[in-house]
C-alpha positions in Angstrom: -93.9 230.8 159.3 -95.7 231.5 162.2 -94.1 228.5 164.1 -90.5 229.3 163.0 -91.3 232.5 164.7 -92.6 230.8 168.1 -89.2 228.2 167.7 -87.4 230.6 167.4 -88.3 232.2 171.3 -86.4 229.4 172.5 -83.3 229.9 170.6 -80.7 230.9 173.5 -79.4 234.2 172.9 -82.1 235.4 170.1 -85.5 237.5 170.6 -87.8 237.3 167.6 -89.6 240.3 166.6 -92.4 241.3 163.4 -92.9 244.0 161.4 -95.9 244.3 159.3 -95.4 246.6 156.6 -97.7 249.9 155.4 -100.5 248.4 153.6 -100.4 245.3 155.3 -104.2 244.0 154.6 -105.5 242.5 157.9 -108.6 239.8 157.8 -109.6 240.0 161.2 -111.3 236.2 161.6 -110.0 234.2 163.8 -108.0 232.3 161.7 -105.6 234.9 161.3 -102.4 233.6 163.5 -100.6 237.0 163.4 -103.9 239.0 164.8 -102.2 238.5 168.5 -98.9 239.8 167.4 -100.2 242.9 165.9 -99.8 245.0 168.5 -96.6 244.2 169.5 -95.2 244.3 166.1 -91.9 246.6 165.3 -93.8 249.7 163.6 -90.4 251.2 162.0 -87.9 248.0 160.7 -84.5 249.3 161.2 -81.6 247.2 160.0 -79.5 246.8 163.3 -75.4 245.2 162.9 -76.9 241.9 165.1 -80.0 241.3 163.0 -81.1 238.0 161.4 -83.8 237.9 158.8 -86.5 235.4 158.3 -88.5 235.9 154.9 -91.2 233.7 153.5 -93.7 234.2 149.8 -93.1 238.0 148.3 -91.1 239.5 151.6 -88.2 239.8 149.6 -90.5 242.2 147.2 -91.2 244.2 150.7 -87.7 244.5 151.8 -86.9 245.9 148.1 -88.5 249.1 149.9 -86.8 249.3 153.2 -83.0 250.0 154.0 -80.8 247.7 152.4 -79.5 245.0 154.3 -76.0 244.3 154.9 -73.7 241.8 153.9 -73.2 241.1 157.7 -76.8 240.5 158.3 -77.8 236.8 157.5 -81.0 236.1 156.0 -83.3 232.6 156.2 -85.9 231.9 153.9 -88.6 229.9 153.3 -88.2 228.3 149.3 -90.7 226.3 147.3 -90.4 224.5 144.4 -92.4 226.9 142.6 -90.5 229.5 143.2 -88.2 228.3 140.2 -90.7 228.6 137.5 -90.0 232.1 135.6 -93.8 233.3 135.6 -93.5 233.0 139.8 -93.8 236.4 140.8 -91.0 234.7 143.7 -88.3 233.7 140.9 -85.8 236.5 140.9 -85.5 236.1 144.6 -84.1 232.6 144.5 -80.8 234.9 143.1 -80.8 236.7 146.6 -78.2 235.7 149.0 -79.6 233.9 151.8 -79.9 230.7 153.6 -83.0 228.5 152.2 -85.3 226.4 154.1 -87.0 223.9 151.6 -90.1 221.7 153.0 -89.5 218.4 151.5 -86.5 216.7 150.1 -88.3 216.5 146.7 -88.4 220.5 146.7 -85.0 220.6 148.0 -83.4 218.9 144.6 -85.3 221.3 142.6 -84.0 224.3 143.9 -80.4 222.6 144.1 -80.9 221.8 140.7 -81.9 224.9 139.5 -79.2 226.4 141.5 -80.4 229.6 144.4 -77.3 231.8 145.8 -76.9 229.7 149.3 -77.4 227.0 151.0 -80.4 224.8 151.3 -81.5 223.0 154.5 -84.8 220.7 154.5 -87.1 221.6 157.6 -90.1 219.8 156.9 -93.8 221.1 158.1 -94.5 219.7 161.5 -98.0 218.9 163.0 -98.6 219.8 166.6 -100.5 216.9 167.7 -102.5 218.7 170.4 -104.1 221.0 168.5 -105.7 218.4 166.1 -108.9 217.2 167.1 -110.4 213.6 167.8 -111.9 211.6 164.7 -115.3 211.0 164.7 -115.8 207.0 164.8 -118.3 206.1 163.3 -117.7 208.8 161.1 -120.3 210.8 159.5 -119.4 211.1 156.0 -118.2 208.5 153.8 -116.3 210.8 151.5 -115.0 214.5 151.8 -113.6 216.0 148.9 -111.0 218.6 149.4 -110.8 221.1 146.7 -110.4 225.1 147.3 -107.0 224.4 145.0 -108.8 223.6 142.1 -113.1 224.3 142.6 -113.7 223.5 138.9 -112.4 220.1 139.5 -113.6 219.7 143.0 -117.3 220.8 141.9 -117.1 218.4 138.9 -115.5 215.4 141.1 -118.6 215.7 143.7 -121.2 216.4 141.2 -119.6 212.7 139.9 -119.8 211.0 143.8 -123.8 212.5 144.4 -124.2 210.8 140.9 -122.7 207.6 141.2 -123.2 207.2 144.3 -126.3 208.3 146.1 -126.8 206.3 148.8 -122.8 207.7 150.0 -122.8 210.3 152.3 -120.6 212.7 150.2 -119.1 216.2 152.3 -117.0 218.6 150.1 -114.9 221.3 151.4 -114.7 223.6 148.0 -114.5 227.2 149.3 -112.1 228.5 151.9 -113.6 228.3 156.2 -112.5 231.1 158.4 -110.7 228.8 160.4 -108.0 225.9 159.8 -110.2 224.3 163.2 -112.9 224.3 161.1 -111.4 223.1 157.8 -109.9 220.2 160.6 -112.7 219.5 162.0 -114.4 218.3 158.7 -111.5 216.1 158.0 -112.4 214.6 161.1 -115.7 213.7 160.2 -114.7 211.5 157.3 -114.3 208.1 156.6 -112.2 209.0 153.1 -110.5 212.5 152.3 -110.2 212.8 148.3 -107.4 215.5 148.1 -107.2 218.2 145.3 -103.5 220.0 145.4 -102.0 222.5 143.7 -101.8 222.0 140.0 -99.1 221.2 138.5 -99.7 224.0 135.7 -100.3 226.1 138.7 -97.2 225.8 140.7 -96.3 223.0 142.9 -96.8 221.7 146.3 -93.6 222.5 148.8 -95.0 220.2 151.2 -99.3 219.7 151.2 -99.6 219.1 155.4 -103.3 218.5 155.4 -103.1 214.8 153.3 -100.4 214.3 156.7 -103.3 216.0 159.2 -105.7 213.6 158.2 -103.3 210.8 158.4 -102.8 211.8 161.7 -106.7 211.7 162.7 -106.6 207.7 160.6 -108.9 208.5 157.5 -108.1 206.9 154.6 -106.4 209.8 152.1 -106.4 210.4 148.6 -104.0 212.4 147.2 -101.7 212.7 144.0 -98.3 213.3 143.2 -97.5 217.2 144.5 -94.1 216.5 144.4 -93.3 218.0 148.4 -95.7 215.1 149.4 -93.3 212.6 147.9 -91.7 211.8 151.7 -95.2 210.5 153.1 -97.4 210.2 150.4 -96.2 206.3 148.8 -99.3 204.3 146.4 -101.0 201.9 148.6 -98.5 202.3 151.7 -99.8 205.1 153.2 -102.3 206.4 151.0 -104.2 206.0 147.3 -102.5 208.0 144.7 -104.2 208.9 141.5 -103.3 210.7 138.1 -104.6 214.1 138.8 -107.4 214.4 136.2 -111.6 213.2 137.1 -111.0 209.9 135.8 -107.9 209.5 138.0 -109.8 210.5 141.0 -112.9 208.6 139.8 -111.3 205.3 139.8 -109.3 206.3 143.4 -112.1 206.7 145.3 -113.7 203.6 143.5 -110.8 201.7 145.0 -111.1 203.5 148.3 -114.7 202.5 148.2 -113.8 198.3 147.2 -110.8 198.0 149.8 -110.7 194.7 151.5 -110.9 195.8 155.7 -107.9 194.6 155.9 -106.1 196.4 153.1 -107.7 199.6 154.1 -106.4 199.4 157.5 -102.9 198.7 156.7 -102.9 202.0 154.7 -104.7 204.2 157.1 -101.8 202.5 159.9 -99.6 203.4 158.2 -100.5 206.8 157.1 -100.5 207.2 161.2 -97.0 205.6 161.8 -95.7 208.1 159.1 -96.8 211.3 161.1 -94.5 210.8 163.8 -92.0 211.6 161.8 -93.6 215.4 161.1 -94.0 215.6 165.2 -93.7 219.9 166.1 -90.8 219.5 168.4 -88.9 217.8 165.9 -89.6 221.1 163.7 -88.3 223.3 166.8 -84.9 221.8 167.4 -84.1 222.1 163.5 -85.0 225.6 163.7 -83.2 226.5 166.7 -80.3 224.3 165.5 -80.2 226.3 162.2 -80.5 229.6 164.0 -77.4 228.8 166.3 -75.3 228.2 163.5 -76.6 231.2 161.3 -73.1 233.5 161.2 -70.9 230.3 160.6 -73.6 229.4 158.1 -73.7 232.5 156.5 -69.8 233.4 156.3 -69.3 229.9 155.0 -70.3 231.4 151.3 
């Protein structure tokens, strides 16, 4: 959301502005990509006759609080998949007029096919190539195993890899870092990044951009189906793909382990190739596009 926001500076004949509401919780580590825009935030939102809207997660639950908009002021938001499931705390907004940005095609037909009040356009999540950082070669882990979205799994899948294999240099990134450089720079230390997404029971995926990150950087990823990773994530093209249960990750990283030199560098090529697609500026010129066409947009239904 933070990049929309930045895109959307070079929109010809817009100005983005923020407002944090009252009770806003700030985490002030430097992870926190809004901590610079603090202070220049809008401290009163008043609904102005030329305003645009740009919500994302609960914002609609926010702006159930402030002066109601108009029916002349267009609004863009940021849908998940998720969002359709009736114990989402997000489901009775997808019945808000607005103009939806999905992150995947896969998350696009679910909201079509539940049916939102709008339009959906597909903007996928974008990498900006310069601010990831080199791989390590040789790298200095065999194995890091990614998973803060699920820690009883994660825990119970490296417990497994020490086990099994103790001569394998195992890393696991189970808790959250208090920066994404940081979470990065692990990635980049790896030879093989094991994946843990959202569960399904849990929600689902609108996109999963760090199985794309470490494409990027060449490891050789392992993630399941999280249904927005369907458009990059394809079983041995670009990455492995297991069920998502311990024995399906078992047997991936067995496989990973096993792969001809060959095999595993046609994947991990590939994985690369498939990033250009996801390249920032690509993101921009959607989002600028979509913002220049936001009143025919919005009068069109």
């Amino acid at each position: 959301m933070r990049d929309a926001f930045e895109h959307f500076r070079t929109a010809p004949g817009f100005e983005p502005y923020v407002h944090f509401p009252e009770g806003t919780v700030w985490h002030d580590n430097p992870g926190n990509v809004w901590i610079p825009y603090r202070a220049k935030a809008l401290k009163t939102w008043e609904v102005r006759p030329g305003d645009v809207f740009f919500f994302a997660g609960r914002d609609w639950g926010e702006v159930k609080q402030l002066p109601r908009l108009t029916p002349r002021n267009p609004v863009l938001a940021i849908a998940q998949p998720r969002h359709v499931r009736p114990e989402d705390i997000r489901h009775g907004f997808l019945q808000e007029r607005a103009i939806r940005i999905a992150k995947s095609e896969a998350g696009k037909r679910i909201l079509e096919e539940f049916g939102v009040n709008g339009p959906i356009f597909c903007i996928p999540d974008a990498l900006d190539f310069d601010l990831l950082p080199a791989p390590v070669n040789p790298p200095a882990f065999d194995l890091l195993i990614v998973g803060m979205k699920n820690k009883p799994l994660g825990q119970a899948l490296e417990a497994w890899a020490r086990e099994t294999f103790p001569q394998l240099r195992v890393n696991a990134h189970i808790n959250k870092v208090p920066t994404r450089r940081e979470f990065l720079d692990k990635m980049a230390t790896a030879d093989v990044v094991c994946f843990l997404p959202v569960p399904v029971e849990d929600g689902l995926e609108g996109f999963f951009l760090p199985a794309l990150e470490a494409m990027r950087m060449r490891r050789l990823v392992i993630c399941p189906d999280a249904i927005g990773n369907r458009d990059f994530c394809r079983a041995g093209e670009t990455c492995l793909m297991p069920s998502y249960d311990l024995e399906g990750f078992q047997a991936a990283i067995h496989e990973a382990l096993s792969l001809p030199a060959e095999t595993k560098q046609r994947i991990i090529e590939n994985g690369f190739k498939e990033t250009f697609k996801h390249d920032i500026a690509a993101e921009r010129k959607a989002y600028v596009e979509l913002i220049i066409q936001v009143d025919e947009i919005w009068a069109s239904f």
